[in-house]
C-alpha positions in Angstrom: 109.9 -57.7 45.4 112.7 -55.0 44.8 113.3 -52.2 47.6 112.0 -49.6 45.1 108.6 -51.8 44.8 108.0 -52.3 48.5 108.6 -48.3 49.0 105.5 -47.4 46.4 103.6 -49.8 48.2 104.2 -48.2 51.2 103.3 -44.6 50.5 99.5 -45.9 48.6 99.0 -47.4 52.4 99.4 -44.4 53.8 97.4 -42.2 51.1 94.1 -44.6 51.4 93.5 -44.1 55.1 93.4 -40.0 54.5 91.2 -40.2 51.3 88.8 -42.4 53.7 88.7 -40.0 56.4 87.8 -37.2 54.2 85.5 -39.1 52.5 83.8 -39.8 56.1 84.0 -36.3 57.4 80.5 -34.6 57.9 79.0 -31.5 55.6 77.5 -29.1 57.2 75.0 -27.4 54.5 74.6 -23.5 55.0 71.4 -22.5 53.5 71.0 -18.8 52.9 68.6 -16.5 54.6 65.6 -15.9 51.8 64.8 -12.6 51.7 61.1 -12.1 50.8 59.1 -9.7 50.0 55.6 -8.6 51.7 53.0 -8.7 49.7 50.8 -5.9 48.0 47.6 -6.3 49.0 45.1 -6.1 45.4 43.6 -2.8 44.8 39.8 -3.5 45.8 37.9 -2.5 42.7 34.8 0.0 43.9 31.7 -1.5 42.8 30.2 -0.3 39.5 27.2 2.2 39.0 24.1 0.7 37.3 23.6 2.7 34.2 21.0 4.7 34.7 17.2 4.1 32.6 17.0 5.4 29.5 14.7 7.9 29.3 11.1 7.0 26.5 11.1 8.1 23.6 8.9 11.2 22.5 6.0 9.8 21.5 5.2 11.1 17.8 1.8 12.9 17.2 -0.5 10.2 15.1 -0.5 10.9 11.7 -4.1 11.3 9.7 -5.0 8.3 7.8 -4.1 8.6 4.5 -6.6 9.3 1.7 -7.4 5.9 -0.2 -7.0 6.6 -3.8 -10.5 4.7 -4.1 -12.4 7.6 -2.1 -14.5 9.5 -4.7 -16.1 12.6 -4.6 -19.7 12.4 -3.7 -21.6 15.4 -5.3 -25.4 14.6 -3.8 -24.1 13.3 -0.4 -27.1 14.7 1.6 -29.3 14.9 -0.9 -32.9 12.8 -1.3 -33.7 11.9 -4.9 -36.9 9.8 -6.1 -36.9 8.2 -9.9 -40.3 7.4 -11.9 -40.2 5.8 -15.5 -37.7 3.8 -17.7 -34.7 5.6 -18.9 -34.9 5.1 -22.9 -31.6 6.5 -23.3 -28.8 5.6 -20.5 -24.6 5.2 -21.0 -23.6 2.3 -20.4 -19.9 3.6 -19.2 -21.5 4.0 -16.0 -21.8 0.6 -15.6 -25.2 0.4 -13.1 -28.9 2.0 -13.3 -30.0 6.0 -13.1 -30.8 5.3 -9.6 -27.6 3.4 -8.1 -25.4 5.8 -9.8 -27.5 8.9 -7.6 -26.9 6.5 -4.5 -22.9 5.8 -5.4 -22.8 9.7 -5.9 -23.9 10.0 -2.3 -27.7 10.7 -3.0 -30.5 8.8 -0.1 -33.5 7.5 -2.6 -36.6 7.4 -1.5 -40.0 6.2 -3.1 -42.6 8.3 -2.3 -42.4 12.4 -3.0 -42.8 14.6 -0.3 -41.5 18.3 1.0 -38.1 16.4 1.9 -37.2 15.3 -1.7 -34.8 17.5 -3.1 -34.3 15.5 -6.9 -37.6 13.7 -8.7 -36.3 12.4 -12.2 -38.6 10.8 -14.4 -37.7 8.2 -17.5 -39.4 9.6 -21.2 -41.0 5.2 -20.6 -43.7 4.7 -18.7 -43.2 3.4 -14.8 -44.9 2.5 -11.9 -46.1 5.7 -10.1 -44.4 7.6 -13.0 -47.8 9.7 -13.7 -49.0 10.2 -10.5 -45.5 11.2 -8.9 -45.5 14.1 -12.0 -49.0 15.6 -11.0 -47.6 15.5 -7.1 -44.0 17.3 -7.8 -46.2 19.8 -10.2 -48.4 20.6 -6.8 -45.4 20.6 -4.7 -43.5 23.0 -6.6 -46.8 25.3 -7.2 -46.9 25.2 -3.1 -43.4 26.5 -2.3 -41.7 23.6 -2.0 -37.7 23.2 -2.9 -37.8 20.5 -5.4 -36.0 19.9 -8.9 -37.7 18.3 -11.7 -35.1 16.7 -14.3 -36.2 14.4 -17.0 -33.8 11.8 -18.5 -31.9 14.0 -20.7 -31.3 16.5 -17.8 -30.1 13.8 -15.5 -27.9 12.2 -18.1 -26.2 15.5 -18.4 -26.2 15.9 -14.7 -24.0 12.5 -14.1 -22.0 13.1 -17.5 -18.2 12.3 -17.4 -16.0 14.4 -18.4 -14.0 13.7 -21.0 -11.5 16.9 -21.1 -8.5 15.2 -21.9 -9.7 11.4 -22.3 -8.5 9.5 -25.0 -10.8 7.1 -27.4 -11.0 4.5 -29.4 -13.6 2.8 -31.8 -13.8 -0.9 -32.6 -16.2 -2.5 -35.1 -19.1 -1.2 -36.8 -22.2 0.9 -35.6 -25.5 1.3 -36.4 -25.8 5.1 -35.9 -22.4 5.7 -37.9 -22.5 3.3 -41.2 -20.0 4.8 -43.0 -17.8 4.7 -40.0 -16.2 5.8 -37.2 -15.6 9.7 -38.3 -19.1 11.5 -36.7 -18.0 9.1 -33.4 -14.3 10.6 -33.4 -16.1 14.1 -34.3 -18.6 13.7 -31.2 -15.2 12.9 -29.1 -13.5 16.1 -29.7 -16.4 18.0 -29.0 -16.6 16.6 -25.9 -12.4 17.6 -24.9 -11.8 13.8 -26.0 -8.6 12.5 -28.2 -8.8 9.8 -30.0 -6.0 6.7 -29.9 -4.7 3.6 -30.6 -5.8 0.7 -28.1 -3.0 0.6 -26.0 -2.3 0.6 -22.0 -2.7 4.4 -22.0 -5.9 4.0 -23.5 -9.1 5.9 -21.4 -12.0 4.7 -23.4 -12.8 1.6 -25.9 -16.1 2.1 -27.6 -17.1 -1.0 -29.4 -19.5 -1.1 -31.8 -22.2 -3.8 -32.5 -21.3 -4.9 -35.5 -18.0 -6.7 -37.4 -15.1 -4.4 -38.1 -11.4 -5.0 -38.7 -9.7 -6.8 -35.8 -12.1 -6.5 -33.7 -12.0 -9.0 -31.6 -8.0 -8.9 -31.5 -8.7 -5.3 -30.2 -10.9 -6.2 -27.5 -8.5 -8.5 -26.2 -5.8 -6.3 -26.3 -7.6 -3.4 -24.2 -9.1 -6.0 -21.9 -5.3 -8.0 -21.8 -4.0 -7.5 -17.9 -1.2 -5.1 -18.0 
């Protein structure tokens, strides 16, 4: 080993023992003082109101019921009528007996006359009673009391429609107009009547007894649901 060799050894002796002591020397750790903050106590939330009732509604005055379109006018309401005889004549638009047609009108019937009656009507046919109940009106009127005496001609004009403004039509043939349907449409008119073609807007269909041109087609078309 050369002089220069031996003199590098030397000095990485000496350097080894000073790394190794301050390798082995202690370290302190310095921690620094946290500074924290107090803190803020939550605002305490005040407890909420209960919403107050809500006061009823007004209560609406009840309507009146409402007039059914069905509600017809009853002209004898109140009124006590007796019938005697067979009608020999009677419409048969009004689709039930002299009697039942007084009652639907709002009429009481009774059987027997007395001072209450206020209506006798008595069929041109004979009837149970029918001579008898005319000898007792004739007494009743004689003695004051408030009775009206119609026979079947009155009465029918009493419960006649009216036909102001109705509309008509005539199917098939008829006994009382041979040569067709011209003294019907005549008897029409006088009566306010039109007459039409069969057709929704139709009011009346008369139909006659006897064949005619598309009669039965016309019945079926008046009597079709619409």
């Amino acid at each position: 080993m050369t002089m220069a060799a031996k003199k590098k050894q030397a000095k990485v002796k000496a350097k080894a023992p000073a790394k190794a002591a301050k390798a082995k020397a202690p370290v302190k750790a310095m921690s620094a003082p946290v500074k924290t903050k107090a803190a803020k106590a939550a605002p305490v939330a005040s407890p909420a109101k209960a919403p107050e009732p809500a006061s009823p509604p007004a209560e609406a005055a009840p309507k009146p019921p409402a007039k059914k379109k069905s509600d017809k006018p009853k002209p004898f309401a109140g009124k006590r009528f007796a019938f005697f005889g067979e009608f020999t004549v009677w419409p048969r638009y009004h689709h039930t007996s002299p009697s039942e047609l007084a009652r639907r009108r709002g009429a009481s019937l009774v059987a027997d006359l007395d001072e209450s009656v206020n209506v006798v009507v008595f069929g041109d046919h004979k009837g149970t009673g029918r001579a008898d109940a005319k000898k007792k009106a004739e007494r009743l009127v004689a003695n004051g009391a408030k009775l009206e005496i119609l026979d079947e001609a009155q009465y029918r004009e009493l419960v006649r429609i009216d036909l102001k403004g109705k509309s008509f039509a005539f199917v098939g043939g008829f006994d009382c107009s041979p040569e067709g349907t011209g003294m019907l449409e005549a008897m029409a008119s006088t009566a306010g009547g039109t007459t039409a073609e069969v057709g929704p807007e139709l009011d009346y269909l008369v139909v006659g007894n006897r064949r005619g041109p598309s009669k039965i087609a016309l019945i079926n078309k008046a009597t079709a649901p619409r």
